[in-house]
N, C-alpha and C positions, 0 to 999 in steps of 0.2 A: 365477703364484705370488706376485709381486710386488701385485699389484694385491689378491690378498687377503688378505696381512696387511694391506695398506694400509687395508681395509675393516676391518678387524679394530682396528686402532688408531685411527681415526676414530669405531667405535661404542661401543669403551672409554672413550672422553675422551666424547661425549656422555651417556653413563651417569655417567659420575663428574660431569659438571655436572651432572646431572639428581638426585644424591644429594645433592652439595653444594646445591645453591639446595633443598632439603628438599620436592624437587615430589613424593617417592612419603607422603611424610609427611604431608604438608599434605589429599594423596588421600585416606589411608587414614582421616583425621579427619571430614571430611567426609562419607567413606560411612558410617560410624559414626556421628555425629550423624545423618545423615538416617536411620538403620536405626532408633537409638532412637527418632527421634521420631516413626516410624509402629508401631514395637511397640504404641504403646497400642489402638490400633484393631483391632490380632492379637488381641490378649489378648481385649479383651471379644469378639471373635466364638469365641474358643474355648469361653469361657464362654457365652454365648449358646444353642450347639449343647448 
C-alpha cells in the first residue's frame, strides 16, 4: 500500500514538472506547425481528384 502511493506521488511531481517547464505546450505547437505546414500538399490533392 505504501509503495503505491509512493508511486503515485513521484508521478504527480513528475507531471507537474512536466507542465511547469511547458513540455506538453511546446509539443502541441510543434505538431500544429508541422500539420499546417503539410496541409498545403492535402489540399491540392483534394482538388486534384
Amino acid at each position: 500500500m505504501l509503495g503505491a502511493l509512493l508511486c503515485v506521488v513521484v508521478a504527480l511531481g513528475a507531471l507537474a514538472q512536466a507542465i511547469e517547464s511547458g513540455l506538453f505546450v511546446q509539443h502541441a505547437v510543434m505538431a500544429a506547425s508541422h500539420h499546417v505546414q503539410g496541409a498545403g500538399g492535402g489540399i491540392v490533392d483534394v482538388f486534384c481528384f
